[in-house]
C-alpha positions in Angstrom: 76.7 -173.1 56.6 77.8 -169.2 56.9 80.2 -168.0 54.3 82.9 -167.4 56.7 82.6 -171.4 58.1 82.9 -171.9 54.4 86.7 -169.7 54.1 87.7 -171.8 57.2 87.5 -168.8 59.8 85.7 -168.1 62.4 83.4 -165.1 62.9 85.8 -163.7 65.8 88.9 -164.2 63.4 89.4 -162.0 60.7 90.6 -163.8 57.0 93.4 -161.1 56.3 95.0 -160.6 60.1 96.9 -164.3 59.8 98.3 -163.2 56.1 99.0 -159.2 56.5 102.0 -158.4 58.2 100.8 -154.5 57.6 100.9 -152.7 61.4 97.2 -152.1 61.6 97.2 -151.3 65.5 98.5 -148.2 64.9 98.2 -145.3 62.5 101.6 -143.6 62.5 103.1 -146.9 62.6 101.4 -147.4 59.1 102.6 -143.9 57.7 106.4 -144.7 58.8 106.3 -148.2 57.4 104.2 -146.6 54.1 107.1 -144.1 53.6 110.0 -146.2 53.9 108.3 -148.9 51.5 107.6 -145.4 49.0 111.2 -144.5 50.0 112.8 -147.7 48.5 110.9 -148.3 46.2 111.4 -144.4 44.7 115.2 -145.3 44.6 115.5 -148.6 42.9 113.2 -147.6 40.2 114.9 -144.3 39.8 117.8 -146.3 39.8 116.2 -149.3 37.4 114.6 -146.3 35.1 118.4 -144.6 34.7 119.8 -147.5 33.8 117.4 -148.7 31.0 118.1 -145.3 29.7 121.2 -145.3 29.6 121.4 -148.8 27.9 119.0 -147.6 25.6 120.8 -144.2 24.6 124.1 -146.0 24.2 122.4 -148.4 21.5 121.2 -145.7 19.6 124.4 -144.2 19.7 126.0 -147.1 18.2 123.4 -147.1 15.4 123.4 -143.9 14.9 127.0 -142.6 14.6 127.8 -145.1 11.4 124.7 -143.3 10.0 126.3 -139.9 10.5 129.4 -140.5 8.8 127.4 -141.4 5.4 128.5 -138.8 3.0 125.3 -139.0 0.9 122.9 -140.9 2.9 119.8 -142.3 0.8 116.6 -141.3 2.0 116.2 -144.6 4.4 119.2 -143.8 6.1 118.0 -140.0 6.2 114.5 -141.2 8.0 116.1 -143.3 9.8 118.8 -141.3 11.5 116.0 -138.5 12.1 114.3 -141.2 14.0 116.8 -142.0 16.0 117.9 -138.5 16.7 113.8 -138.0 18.1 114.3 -141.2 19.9 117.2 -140.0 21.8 115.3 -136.5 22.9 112.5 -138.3 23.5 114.6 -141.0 26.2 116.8 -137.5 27.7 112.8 -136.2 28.1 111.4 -139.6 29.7 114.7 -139.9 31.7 114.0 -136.6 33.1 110.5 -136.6 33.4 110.2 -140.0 35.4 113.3 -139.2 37.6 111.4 -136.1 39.0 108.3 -138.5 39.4 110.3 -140.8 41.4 112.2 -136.9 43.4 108.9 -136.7 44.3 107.7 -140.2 45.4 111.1 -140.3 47.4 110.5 -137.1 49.3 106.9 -138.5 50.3 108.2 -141.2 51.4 110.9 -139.6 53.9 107.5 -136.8 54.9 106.0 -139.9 55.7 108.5 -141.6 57.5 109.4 -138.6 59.2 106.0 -138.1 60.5 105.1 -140.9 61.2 108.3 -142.3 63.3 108.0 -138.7 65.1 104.5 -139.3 66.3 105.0 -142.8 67.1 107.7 -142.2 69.1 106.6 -139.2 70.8 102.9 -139.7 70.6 102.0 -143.6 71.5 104.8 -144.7 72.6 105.2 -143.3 75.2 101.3 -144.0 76.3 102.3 -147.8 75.8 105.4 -148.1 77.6 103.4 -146.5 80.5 100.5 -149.1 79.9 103.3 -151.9 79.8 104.4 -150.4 83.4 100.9 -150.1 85.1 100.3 -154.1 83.7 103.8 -155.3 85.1 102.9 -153.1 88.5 99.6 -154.7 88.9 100.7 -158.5 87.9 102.9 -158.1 90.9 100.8 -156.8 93.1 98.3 -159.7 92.4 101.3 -161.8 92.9 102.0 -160.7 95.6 98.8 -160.8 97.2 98.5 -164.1 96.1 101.8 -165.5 98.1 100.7 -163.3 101.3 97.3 -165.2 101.5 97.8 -168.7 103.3 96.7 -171.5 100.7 94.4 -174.3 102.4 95.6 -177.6 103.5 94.9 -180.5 101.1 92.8 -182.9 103.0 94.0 -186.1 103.4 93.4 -188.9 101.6 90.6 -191.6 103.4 90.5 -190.2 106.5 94.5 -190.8 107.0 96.0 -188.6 109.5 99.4 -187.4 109.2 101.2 -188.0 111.7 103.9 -185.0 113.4 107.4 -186.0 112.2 109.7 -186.6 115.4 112.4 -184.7 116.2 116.2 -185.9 117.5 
């Protein structure tokens, strides 16, 4: 038994064309779909990323102000509100560091788009609406042919004749 009898297809049917919903029939189609998937993508986690920061930041803020006002912090509380001082910079740096990350996934994602919506509508479209017209045009002229061409009489059934309907 071949392996692909085994999967349950056929050797004409392709495994992953019943499951992907990915355009695969045409390129651009792919790069516009592509970018706006980058697109949204960029923007929530940009959005998901500032956040967590921000909750983040505002935690070691409340840890860290009580800590401030010590008058003569032990060394524990010294270490301790060094570390959180770092951890702060270090969360401005990520922030800033992963939302030009994501500035830049986003503006690939509208290039992309862009492009590829451009040349799909200018490039193929155009080429398939025609293709679309030149089937329709050609069905009708088969159907039409078809109509003008006088179909054959059924023969009767055991030798009956029909006989001429009567008029009044």
């Amino acid at each position: 038994m071949s392996p692909s009898r085994i999967a349950g297809t056929t050797h004409e049917e392709a495994p992953w064309k019943a499951r992907s919903p990915l355009p695969t029939d045409n390129i651009y189609k792919f790069y516009a779909l592509f970018g706006l998937l980058l697109f949204i993508f960029a923007i929530g986690a940009n959005i998901v990323s500032i956040r967590n920061t921000n909750d983040y930041m505002y935690k070691s803020y409340l840890e860290l102000e009580p800590l401030k006002s010590i008058e003569k912090p032990t060394n524990i509380e010294l270490v301790k509100r060094e570390m959180l001082e770092k951890m702060i910079d270090v969360a401005k740096s990520d922030k800033e560091f992963f939302s030009n990350c994501l500035s830049w996934l986003t503006a690939i994602g509208v290039v992309l788009m862009f492009f590829g919506f451009l040349k799909w509508q200018l490039a193929i479209q155009p080429l398939q609406d025609d293709l679309l017209r030149l089937q329709v045009a050609k069905l009708r002229h088969e159907v039409a042919s078809l109509q003008s061409v006088p179909q054959p009489h059924e023969p009767s059934p055991a030798g009956a004749t029909a006989k001429p309907a009567k008029s009044r």
